[in-house]
C-alpha positions as CSV (number, residue, x, y, z in Angstrom):
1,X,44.8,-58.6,34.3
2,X,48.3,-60.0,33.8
3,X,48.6,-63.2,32.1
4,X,51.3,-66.0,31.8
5,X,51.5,-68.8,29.4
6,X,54.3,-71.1,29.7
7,X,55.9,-73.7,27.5
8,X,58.7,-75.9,27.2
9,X,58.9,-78.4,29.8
10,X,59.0,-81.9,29.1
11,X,61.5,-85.0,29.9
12,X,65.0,-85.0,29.2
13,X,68.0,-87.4,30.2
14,X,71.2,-86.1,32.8
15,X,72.9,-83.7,30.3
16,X,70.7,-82.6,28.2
17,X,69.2,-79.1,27.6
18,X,65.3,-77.7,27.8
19,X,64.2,-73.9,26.8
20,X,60.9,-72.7,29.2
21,X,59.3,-69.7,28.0
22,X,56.8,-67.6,29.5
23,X,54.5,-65.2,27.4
24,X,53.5,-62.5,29.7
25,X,50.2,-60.5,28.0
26,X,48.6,-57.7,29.8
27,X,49.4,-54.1,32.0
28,X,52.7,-55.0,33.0
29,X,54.4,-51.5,34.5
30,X,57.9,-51.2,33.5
31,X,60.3,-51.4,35.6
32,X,59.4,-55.3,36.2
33,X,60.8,-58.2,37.4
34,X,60.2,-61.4,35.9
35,X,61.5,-64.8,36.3
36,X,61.3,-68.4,37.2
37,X,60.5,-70.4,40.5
38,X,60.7,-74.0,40.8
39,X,58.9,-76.4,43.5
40,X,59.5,-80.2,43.6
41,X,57.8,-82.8,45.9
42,X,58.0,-82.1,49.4
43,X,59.9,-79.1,48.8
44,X,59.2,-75.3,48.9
45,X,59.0,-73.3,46.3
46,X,62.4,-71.5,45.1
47,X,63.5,-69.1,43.4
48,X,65.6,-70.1,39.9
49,X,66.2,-67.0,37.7
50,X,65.3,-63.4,37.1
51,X,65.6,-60.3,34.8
52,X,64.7,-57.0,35.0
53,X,63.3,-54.6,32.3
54,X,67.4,-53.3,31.4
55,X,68.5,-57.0,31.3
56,X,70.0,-57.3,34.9
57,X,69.9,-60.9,35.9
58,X,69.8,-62.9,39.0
59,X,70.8,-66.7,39.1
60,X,70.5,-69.2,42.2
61,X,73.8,-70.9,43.0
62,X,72.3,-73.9,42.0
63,X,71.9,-73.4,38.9
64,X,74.6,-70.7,37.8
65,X,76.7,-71.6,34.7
66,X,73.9,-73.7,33.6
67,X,70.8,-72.1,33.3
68,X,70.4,-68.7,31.7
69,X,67.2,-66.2,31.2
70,X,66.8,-63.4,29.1
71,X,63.6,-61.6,28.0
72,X,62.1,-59.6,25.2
73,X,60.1,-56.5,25.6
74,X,57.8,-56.0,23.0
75,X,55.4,-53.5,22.6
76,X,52.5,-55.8,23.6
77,X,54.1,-58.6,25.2
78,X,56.9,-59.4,27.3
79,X,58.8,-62.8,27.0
80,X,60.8,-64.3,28.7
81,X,62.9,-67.6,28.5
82,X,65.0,-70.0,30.6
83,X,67.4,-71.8,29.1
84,X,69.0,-75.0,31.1
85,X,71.5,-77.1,30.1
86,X,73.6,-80.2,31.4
87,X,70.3,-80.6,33.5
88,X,70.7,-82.9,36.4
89,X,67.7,-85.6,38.0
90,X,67.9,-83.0,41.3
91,X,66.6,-79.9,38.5
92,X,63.4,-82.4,38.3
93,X,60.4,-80.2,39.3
94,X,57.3,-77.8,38.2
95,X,58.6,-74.7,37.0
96,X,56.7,-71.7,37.3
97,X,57.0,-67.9,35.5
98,X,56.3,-64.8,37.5
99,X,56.2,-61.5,37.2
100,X,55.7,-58.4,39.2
101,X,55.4,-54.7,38.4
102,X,57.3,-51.9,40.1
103,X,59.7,-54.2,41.5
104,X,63.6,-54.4,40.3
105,X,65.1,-57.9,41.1
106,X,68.3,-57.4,42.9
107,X,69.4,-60.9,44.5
108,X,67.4,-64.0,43.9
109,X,68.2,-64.9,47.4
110,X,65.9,-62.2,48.5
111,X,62.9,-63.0,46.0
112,X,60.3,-64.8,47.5
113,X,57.4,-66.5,45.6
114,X,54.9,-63.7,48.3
115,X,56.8,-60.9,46.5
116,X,55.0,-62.1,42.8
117,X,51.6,-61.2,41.8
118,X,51.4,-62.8,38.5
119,X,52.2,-66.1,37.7
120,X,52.0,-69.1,35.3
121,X,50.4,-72.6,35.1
122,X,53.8,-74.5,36.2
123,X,55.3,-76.8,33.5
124,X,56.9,-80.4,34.6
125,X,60.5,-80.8,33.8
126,X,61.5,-84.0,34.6
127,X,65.4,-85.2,34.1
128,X,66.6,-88.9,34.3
129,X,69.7,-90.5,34.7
């Protein structure tokens, strides 16, 4: 069974930078997509940034110029990592890792959370003003 453990959420002031990672254990079958969704209150889940197995990414519009990901493919575990800077109060929300086997990611537009099969515990990231 494939496992996610996330860390690096926390609370931050407008500007500021956070690193999420996601420690992905278990049969993962290359190629796979992994990546980060994000749900606040009231809202539905969406889709933040992904990377396949070669390094391609994905980034919502959102977010692009500020938050990057990039993984590392160990032999036993896969990693990956979000890193957001100048974070703004409307990036506020849980942030959840997911992965899925078989699956390239081509446009984050076209990822839903459905698509996933794996996922992580969510971690808050909460940004003030």
């Amino acid at each position: 069974q494939v496992h996610l453990v996330e860390s690096g959420g926390g609370s931050v002031q407008a500007g500021e930078s956070l690193r999420l990672s996601c420690v992905v254990s278990g049969p993962i079958v290359q190629p796979s997509c992994m990546g980060w969704f994000r749900q606040s209150p009231g809202k539905e889940r969406e889709g933040v940034a992904f990377i396949n197995t070669v390094g391609d990414t994905t980034i919502a519009d959102s977010v692009k110029g500020r938050f990057t990901i990039s993984r590392d493919n160990d032999r036993d575990k896969n990693t990956h990592y979000l890193q957001m800077n100048s974070l703004k109060p409307e990036d506020t929300a849980i942030y959840y890792c997911a992965a899925r086997s078989l699956m390239i990611c081509s446009n984050v537009d076209f990822l839903r959370s459905d698509m996933f099969t794996a996922w992580g515990q969510g971690t808050q990231v909460t940004v003030s003003t």
